[in-house]
N, C-alpha and C positions, 0 to 999 in steps of 0.2 A: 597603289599598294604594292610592296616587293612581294616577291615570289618566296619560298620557304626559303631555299635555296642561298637568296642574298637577302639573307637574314645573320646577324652576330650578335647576340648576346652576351653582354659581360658585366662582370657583378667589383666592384670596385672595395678591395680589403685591405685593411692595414691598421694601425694605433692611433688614437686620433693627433691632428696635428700634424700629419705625414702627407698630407696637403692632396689629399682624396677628390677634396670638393673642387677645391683650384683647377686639378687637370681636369676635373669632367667638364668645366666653366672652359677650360683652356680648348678643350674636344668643340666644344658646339660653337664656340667663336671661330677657330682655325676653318671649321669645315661651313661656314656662314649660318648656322641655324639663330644662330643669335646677331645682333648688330654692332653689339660692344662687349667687352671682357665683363664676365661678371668675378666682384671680389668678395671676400666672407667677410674681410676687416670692414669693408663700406657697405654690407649689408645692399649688396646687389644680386648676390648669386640668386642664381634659377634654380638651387639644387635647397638651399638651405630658405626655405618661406615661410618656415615658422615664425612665430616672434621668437619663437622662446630660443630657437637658432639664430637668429639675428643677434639679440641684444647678450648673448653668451658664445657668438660667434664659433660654433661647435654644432655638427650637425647629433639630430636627437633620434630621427626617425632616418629610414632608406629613402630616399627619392628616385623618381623616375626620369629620364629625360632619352630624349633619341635624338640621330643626327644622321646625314647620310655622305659615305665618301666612297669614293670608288667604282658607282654603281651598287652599293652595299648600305642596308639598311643596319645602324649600329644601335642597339637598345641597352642603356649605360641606367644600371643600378650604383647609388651613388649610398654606400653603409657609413653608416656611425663608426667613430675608432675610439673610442672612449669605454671600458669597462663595462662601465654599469649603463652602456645603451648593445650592448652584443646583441642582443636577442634581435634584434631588427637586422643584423646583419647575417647573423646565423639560419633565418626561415627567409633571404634572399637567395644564398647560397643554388639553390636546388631549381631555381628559376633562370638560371645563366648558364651556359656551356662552359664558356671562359673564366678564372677569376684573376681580376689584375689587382695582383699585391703591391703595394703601396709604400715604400717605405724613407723616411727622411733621413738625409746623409746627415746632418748634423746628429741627430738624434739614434740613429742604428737602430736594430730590431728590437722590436719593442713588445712587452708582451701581449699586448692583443692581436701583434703580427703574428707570431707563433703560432697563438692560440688559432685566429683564422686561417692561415697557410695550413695545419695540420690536417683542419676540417674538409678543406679542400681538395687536399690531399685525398681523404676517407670519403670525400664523396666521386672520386677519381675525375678531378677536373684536370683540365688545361689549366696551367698555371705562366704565366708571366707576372715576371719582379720588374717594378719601375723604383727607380732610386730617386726622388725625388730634391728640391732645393740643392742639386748641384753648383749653383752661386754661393753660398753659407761661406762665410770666415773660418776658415782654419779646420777644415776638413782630413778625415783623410780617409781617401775613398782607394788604397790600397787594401788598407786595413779592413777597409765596412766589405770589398770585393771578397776580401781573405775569410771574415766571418756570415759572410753570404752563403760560400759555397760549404762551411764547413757545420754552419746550421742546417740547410736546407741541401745539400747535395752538388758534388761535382760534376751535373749537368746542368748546372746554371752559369750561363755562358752568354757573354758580352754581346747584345744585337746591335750596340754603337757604342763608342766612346768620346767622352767629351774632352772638345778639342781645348787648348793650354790657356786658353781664353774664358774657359768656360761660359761664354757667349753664343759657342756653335755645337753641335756634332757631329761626330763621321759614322759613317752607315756603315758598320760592318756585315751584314748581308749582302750586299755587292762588291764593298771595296777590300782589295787586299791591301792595301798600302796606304800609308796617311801617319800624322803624328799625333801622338795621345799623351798627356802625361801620366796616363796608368798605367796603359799597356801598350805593348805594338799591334799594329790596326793586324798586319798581317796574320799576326798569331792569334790575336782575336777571332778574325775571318775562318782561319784554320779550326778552332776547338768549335767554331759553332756551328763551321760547315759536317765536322765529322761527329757530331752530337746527332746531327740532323738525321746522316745516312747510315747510324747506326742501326736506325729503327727497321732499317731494309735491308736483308741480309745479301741477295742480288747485288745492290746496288754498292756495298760495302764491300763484296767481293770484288764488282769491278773497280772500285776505288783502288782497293788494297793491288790490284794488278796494273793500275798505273795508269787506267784508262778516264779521258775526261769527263766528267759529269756536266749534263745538258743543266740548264738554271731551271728549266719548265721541270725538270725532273726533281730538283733541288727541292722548286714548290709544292710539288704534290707530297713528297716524303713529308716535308715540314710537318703538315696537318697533323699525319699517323704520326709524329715524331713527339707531337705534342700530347697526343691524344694519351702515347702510350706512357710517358713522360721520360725519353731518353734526352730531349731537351726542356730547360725552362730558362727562355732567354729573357735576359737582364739590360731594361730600355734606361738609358740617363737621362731626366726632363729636368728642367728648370718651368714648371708653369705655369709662373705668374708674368714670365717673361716668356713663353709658348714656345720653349726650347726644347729639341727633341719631342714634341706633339707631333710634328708629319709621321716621324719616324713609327713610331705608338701605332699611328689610324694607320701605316701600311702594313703593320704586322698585322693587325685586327683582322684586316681587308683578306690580308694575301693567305694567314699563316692558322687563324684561328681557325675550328668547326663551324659549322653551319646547324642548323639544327638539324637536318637531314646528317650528315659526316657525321654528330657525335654518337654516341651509343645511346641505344634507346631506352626511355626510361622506364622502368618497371611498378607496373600496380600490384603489391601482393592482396593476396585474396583469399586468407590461411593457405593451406598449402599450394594455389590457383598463381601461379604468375603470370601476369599478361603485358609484354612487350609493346612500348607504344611507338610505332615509325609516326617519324614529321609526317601527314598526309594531311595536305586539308580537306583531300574525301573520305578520309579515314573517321572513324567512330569518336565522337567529340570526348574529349578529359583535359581538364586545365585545374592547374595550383592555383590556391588564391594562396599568394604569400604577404600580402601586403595590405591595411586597414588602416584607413584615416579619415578624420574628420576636418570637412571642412570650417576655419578657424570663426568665421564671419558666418556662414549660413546654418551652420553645424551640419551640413550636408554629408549623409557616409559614403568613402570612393572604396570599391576594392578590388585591387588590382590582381590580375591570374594571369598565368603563364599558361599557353596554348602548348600541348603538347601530341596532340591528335583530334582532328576534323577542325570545323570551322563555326564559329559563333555568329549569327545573326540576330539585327533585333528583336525578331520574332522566334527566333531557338528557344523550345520548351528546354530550361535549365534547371536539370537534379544537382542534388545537393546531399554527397556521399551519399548512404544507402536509403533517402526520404524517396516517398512516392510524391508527391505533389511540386509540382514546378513552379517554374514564375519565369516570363517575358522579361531579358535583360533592359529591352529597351535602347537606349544610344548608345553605341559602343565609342566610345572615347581612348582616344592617345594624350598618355601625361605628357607633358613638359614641365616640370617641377607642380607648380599649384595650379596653373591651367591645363584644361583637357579642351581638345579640338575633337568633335564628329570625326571618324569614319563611319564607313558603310558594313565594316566587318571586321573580325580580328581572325587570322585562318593559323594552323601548325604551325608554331616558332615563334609567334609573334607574342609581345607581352602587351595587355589593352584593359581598360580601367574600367568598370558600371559602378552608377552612380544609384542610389537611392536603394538596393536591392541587399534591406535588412539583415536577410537571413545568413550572408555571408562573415565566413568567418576564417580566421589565418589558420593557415591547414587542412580548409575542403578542399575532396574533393569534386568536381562539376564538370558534368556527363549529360549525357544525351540518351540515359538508362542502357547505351549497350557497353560499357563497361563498369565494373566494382572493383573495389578493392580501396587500398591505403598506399600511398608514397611514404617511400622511406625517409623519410626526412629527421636533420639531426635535432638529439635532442638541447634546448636551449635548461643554462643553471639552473639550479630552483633558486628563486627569493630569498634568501634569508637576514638580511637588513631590516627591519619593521621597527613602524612609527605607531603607536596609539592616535588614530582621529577621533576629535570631539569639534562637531560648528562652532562656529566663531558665533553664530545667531541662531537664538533656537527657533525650533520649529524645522531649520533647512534640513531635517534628517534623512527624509524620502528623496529629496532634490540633489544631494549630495552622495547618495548612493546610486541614482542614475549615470549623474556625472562620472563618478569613478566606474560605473558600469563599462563607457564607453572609452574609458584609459584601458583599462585592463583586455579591450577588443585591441586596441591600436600596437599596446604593447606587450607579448608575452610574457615578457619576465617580469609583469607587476600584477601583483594579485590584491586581492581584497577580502577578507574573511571578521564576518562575528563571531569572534570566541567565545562560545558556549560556556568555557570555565569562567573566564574574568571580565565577560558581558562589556569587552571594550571590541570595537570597527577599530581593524589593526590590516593599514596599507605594508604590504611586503616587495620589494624593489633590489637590487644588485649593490646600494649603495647609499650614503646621503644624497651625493649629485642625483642620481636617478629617483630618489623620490623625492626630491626639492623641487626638479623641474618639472616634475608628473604632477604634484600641488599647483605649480604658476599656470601651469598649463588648464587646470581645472577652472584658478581662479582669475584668469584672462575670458578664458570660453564664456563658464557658466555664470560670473561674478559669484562665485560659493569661496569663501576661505575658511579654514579650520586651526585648529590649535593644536600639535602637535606633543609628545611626549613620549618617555622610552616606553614599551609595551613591558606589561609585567609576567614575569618568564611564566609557563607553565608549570608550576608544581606540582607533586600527587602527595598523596599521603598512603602508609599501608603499617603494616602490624608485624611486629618477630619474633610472638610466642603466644602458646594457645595462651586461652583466659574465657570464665563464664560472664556473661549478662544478665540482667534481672531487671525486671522495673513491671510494679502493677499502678495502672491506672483506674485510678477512682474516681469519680466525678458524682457529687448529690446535687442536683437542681430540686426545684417547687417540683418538677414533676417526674417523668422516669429518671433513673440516672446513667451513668456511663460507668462499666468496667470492665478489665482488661486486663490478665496476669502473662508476663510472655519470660519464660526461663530458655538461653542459649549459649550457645558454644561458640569460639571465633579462633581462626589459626591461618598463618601464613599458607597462602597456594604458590604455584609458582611465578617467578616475575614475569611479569608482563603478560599472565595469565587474560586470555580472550574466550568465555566475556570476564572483566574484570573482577566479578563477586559468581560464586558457586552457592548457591543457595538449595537444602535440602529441610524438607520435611516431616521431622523423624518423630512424629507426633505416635504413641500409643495408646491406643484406647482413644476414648474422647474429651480430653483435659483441653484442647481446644478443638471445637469444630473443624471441621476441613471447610466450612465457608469463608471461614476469616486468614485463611493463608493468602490471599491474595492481599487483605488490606495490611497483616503482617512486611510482607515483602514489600510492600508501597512505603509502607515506613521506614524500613530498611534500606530503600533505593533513594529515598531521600539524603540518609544522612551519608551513600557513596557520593551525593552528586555533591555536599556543603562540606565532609570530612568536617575533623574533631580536634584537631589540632594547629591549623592555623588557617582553615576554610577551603582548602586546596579538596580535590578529587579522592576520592579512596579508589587501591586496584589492590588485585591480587589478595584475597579473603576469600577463606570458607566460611559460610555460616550452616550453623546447624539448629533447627528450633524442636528441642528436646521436650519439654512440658511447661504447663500453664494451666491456668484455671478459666473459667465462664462464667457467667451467670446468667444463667435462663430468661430473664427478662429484664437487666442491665446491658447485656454485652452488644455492641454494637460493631461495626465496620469501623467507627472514627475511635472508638475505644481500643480497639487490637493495634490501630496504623500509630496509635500513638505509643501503645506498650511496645511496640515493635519497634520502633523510633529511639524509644529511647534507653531498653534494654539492648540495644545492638552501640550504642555512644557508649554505655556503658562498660559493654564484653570490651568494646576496640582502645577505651581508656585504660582497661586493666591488660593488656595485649601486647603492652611496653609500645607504643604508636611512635613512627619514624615517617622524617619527611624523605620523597623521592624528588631528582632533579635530571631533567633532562641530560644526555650526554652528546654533543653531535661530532660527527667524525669531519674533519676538517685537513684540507689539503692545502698547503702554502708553494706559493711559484715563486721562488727569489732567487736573485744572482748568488753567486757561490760565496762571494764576501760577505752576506748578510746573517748565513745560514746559522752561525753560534748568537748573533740576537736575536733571532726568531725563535732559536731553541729555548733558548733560556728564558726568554719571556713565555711562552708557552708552557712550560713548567711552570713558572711565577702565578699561572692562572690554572695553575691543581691537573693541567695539560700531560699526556702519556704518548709522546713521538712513538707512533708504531715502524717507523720506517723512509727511509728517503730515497729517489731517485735519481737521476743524472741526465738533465735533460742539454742538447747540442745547444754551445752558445753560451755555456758557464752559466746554467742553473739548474737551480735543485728543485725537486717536488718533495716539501716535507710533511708526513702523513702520519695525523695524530689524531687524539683523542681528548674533547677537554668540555668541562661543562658549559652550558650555553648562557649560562648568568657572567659567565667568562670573557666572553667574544662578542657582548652587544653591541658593540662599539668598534671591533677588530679592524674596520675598513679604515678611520684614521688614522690607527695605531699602524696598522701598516704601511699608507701614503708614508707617516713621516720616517717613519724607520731604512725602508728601501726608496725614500727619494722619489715615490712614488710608479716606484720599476716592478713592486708584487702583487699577486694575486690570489685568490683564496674563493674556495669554495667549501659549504656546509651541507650536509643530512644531516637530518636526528638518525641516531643511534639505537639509544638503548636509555632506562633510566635506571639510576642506582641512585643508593643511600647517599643524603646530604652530610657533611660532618660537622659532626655536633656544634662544634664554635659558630657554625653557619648557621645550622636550623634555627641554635637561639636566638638570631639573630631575626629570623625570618619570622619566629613567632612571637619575639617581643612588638614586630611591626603590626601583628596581626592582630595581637593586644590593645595596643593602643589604637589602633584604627578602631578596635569596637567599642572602645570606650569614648571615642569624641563623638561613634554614631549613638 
C-alpha cells in the first residue's frame, strides 16, 4: 500500500473523441499494469466496460483505474467528453488533485474542453494540457499552440515538443536544445523554466541576477508553480502509438501534488469550516463521487475519495449527518470493472465498497468526528425530456426501480411523475444521453419502453373580475341534495404562491360555516383540471360572497359540487387565458454562428437578453424563449454549429400564450375529449 505522500491523483478532461480513454489505456500499458494496449475501436479498453461504451465506442460513465511509476502510486480518473454525459466528469472533478485536459490536434478546443478547463480552474486545480493525436494529416499545431495560450492563458508552456517525425519527442524540462518543427527546444525550455520560478519570488530574484538555478530546486518550485497556476505545461502525445506517455508519467511523478502538497479540502458547516490535511490518523471524511452498477450481477460499487483518516472493513461508516452506521466490509481497488481486495483505503487514496446501499454521489462519510458539506460544483439541470410508457404492461413498478438506479449512477438524469399530465417523463442533457440511459435499462433489467415528446406544462388563469353562480339540486326517493354557492373571481398576481387566495366573506348564515371546507374542495378541484383546455389554474382570487342552505337537503357533497361549478363558472366569465412556460436559455457558439442562432431564436417567439465573449471566438448568447420552443433545440443546434454548441435551460417565469397559439392548444384539447 503507498504512503499518502506517493500518492497522485488525476482526473482526465476534455471533449469527447480527444482520446482520453486511449492515453489512460496508453498510462497502464507503458507503466506494465496491463499486458497489452487496450483500444476503444476493438473494444479492449480497461476504461470503457460497459457495453453500452463498447458498441458506441464513447465512454458513458468516469472509470477508475490505477498504475504505479516512479515509486508513485497514480490513481487515473478516466471522464466522459461528450456533452450530455458531463455530469459524470464534473462530480470527478473534486476527487483529483491534478486535472489533465485532453485535447485533439486535429480537432482544437472543443466545447466541453472549455467548459471543463474552466471548472477546474474554479476549483483551483493543477492543470496540465496534453495535445493529443499529434500524427493526424494536416495539422497545424502552430496555430492550436497559438489558440491554446490565448484561450487558456500565456502560462501554458511547452513540457515537450514533437520531434519533425512526429514519431518521437524532446523533453523540454531538461533539454535546452533539439529541433521541433513548432518551436525551438531552447526557447521552449526557457518560457517554461521561467513560468516555473516565477512562482518564487527568491528564486526569480536570483534568476534575474544571473545566478544558476539547481534542477532539485527547479523541482520543488514546479509543484507551488503548479499549484498556484503561473504554469500549465503543455505535454504532446500521440497514444495510440504511446508517444510522449513517459514524458506525461514524469511530470505526474516529479511535478504534480501529492495529496498532502495540495491544499486542504474544506467541509463547510454553515458558518463552521473545517480543513481536512491528508492524515491517515486524522478524523476519517471521504467523497463518494462515483456510483455504478455492476452490468451482470447488478451489484452497487461506490467509489469515495479519502480525504482524512483511514477506512477499514470494520470502520463504523456515517453517512453526512445520519446517526446509524454500516460495516464497509471489503475494501476494493478499481481497475475499470474489476476491483481487487485491499486491506484498507488510508488519506489520498481513492477505493470502491461494494454492496453498501445507502451511498450516494455527493456523501459525505465520516467517522461522526467530522460534518459538514464539500463544495462541490454544481452539474446542468436536465432539461431534454422523453415521456415513458412500457413497452409491456404491468412493468410499471419494475421500470421505475430500474430507472431508480440510472438516476443514482447518473446526476444529470432525473425521473419525475407529473402531477399535471400523469405522464413518467425521463429528463437527460440530450437525445444521446437519454438513448443510452434507455439501452442501458434495457441491457440490465430486459425493461424497454416507448418513448414520445413529453407534453409542455401549461397553466391556465383569468384577466378580469367576473361573478359565479350555480345552485345544486338533487331529488332522490329519499332525502335530497342542495347547495346554492354565489362568488367573485379576479386576477392575483403572477405566479402568485399559493396559486388560488380563497376567502370567506359569508354574512350572516346563507351558508353555514361547516360547508366551507367542502366549498374549497370543489374549488381545488377545478385549479387542479382548469376550464379551458384541462391545464392547471394559478394566480386567482376567490371570494364566496352568498348562497343559500336547506336545513335538511344541504349536504357536504351538495356545497363541493355548487362550489365546483359556480367557481368554472366565475373563471368562464373571467375572459380565461392560457399560461406557457418561459425558460431562460444560454447558447455557446463560435462567433460565426452567432446571426443563426439569433435569428432562429426569434423564429421561436425567443428575446436575446444579451451576449458574451468568450476566449477562442465564442459567444454566450443569453435569451428568453418559450419552452414549447426548444423541445427539441439539442438537434437544431448539432446541425447548425456543426456540432461545436452548447446550451443550457431554467424555467423562468410563465406568461400569456398568444392567441394564434392557445387556439391552437385548445382545439387539441377539444378534440382529445371528444374521442375520449
Amino acid at each position: 500500500m503507498a504512503n499518502t505522500d506517493d500518492i497522485r491523483n488525476i482526473v482526465l478532461l476534455g471533449h469527447g473523441g480527444a482520446g482520453k480513454t486511449s492515453l489512460a489505456e496508453a498510462i497502464l500499458h507503458k507503466t506494465g499494469a496491463t499486458n497489452r494496449l487496450g483500444s476503444v475501436d476493438e473494444q479492449t479498453s480497461i476504461c470503457d466496460y460497459y457495453d453500452e461504451e463498447k458498441e458506441h465506442q464513447h465512454s458513458v460513465a468516469s472509470a477508475i483505474v490505477h498504475t504505479n511509476h516512479g515509486g508513485k502510486l497514480i490513481n487515473i480518473i478516466d471522464t466522459p467528453g461528450y456533452p450530455d454525459f458531463i455530469g459524470s466528469a464534473i462530480k470527478s472533478i473534486p476527487a483529483a488533485e491534478t486535472a489533465i485536459v485532453v485535447i485533439s490536434a486535429p480537432a482544437g478546443i472543443e466545447t466541453n474542453t472549455r467548459k471543463l478547463f474552466e471548472l477546474a480552474t474554479n476549483a483551483d486545480m493543477p492543470r496540465v494540457i496534453v495535445v493529443n493525436k499529434i500524427d493526424a494529416e494536416n495539422i497545424d499545431l502552430p496555430g492550436l499552440l497559438k489558440n491554446i495560450r490565448e484561450t487558456f492563458g500565456p502560462q501554458c508552456r511547452c513540457a515537450n515538443l514533437p520531434a519533425a517525425d512526429k514519431a518521437s519527442v524532446i523533453d523540454c524540462t531538461e533539454n535546452e536544445s533539439g529541433d521541433s518543427p513548432l518551436m525551438d527546444v531552447a526557447r521552449a525550455h526557457t518560457e517554461l523554466f521561467e513560468s516555473v520560478i516565477e512562482a518564487d519570488d527568491d528564486l526569480m530574484e536570483s534568476y534575474l541576477g544571473g545566478e544558476e538555478i539547481a534542477a532539485e530546486k527547479i523541482a520543488t518550485v514546479f509543484v507551488k508553480a503548479l499549484k498556484i497556476g503561473t504554469i500549465i505545461p503543455v505535454v504532446f502525445t500521440n497514444a495510440r502509438k504511446e508517444i510522449g506517455v513517459s514524458n506525461l508519467l514524469d511530470i505526474i511523478v516529479k511535478y504534480t501534488p501529492s495529496p498532502g502538497q495540495a491544499k486542504p479540502r474544506q467541509l463547510k458547516d454553515g458558518d463552521k469550516v473545517t480543513e481536512l490535511k491528508a492524515d491517515p490518523a486524522g478524523p476519517l471524511a471521504g467523497l463518494v463521487f462515483r456510483v455504478g452498477f455492476d452490468p451482470r450481477s447488478n451489484m452497487k460499487y461506490s467509489t469515495i475519495r479519502i480525504f482524512s483518516g483511514t477506512i477499514k472493513p470494520d470502520t463504523n461508516l456515517l453517512r453526512n449527518d445520519e446517526k446509524k452506521g454500516v460495516r464497509p466490509g471489503h475494501i476494493l481497488k478499481s481497475q475499470g470493472g474489476e476491483n481487487k481486495e485491499i486491506d484498507s483505503g488510508l488519506a489520498g487514496d481513492i477505493i470502491t465498497l461494494a454492496k453498501v446501499e445507502e451511498l450516494k454521489i455527493g456523501d459525505l462519510i465520516h467517522n461522526g468526528k467530522v460534518a459538514g458539506k464539500f463544495d462541490i460544483p454544481p452539474v446542468p439541470e436536465p432539461m431534454f425530456s422523453l415521456a415513458l410508457e412500457p413497452a409491456t404492461r404491468g412493468d410499471e413498478q419494475k421500470i421505475s426501480s430500474a430507472l431508480e438506479k440510472l438516476c443514482e449512477e447518473d446526476p444529470c438524469f432525473k425521473i419525475k411523475r407529473d402531477l399535471q399530465t400523469k405522464e413518467l417523463v425521463a429528463s437527460g442533457l440530450g437525445d444521446l444521453h437519454l438513448r443510452i440511459m434507455l439501452e442501458k435499462m434495457e441491457k440490465r433489467s430486459k425493461l424497454s419502453v416507448t418513448t414520445k415528446e413529453p407534453k409542455i406544462p401549461y397553466r391556465e388563469t383569468i384577466t378580469a373580475k367576473a361573478e359565479g353562480y350555480y345552485r345544486h339540486k338533487k331529488q332522490t326517493g329519499g332525502a335530497g341534495q342542495f347547495g346554492e354557492v354565489y362568488l367573485r373571481v379576479e386576477p392575483a398576481e403572477r405566479d402568485s404562491d399559493p396559486p388560488l387566495d380563497f376567502s370567506w366573506d359569508i354574512f350572516g348564515a346563507s351558508i353555514p360555516r361547516q360547508y366551507e371546507p367542502a366549498v374549497a374542495k370543489g374549488i381545488n378541484e377545478v385549479m387542479l383540471k382548469g376550464v379551458v383546455a384541462g391545464f392547471p389554474l394559478q394566480d386567482i382570487k376567490v371570494s364566496i360572497y352568498d348562497g343559500k342552505h336547506h336545513p335538511v337537503d344541504s349536504k357536504e357533497v351538495a356545497f363541493r359540487a355548487a362550489g365546483r361549478e359556480a367557481f368554472k363558472d366565475g373563471v368562464k366569465n373571467a375572459k380565461p387565458v392560457l399560461l406557457e412556460p418561459i425558460v431562460n436559455i444560454e447558447v455557446t457558439v463560435p462567433a460565426e454562428n452567432v446571426g443563426d442562432i439569433t435569428g432562429d431564436l426569434a423564429s421561436k417567439r425567443g428575446r436575446v437578453q444579451g451576449q458574451d465573449i468568450l476566449a477562442g471566438n465564442f459567444i454566450v448568447i443569453k435569451a428568453q424563449v418559450p419552452l414549447s420552443e426548444v423541445t427539441q433545440y439539442n438537434s437544431q443546434l448539432k446541425s447548425v454549429t456543426s456540432g461545436r454548441g452548447s446550451y443550457s435551460m431554467t424555467l423562468s417565469h410563465y406568461e400569456l400564450v398568444p392567441p394564434n397559439v392557445q387556439q391552437q392548444i385548445i382545439a387539441q384539447y377539444s378534440k382529445k375529449k371528444e374521442s375520449e
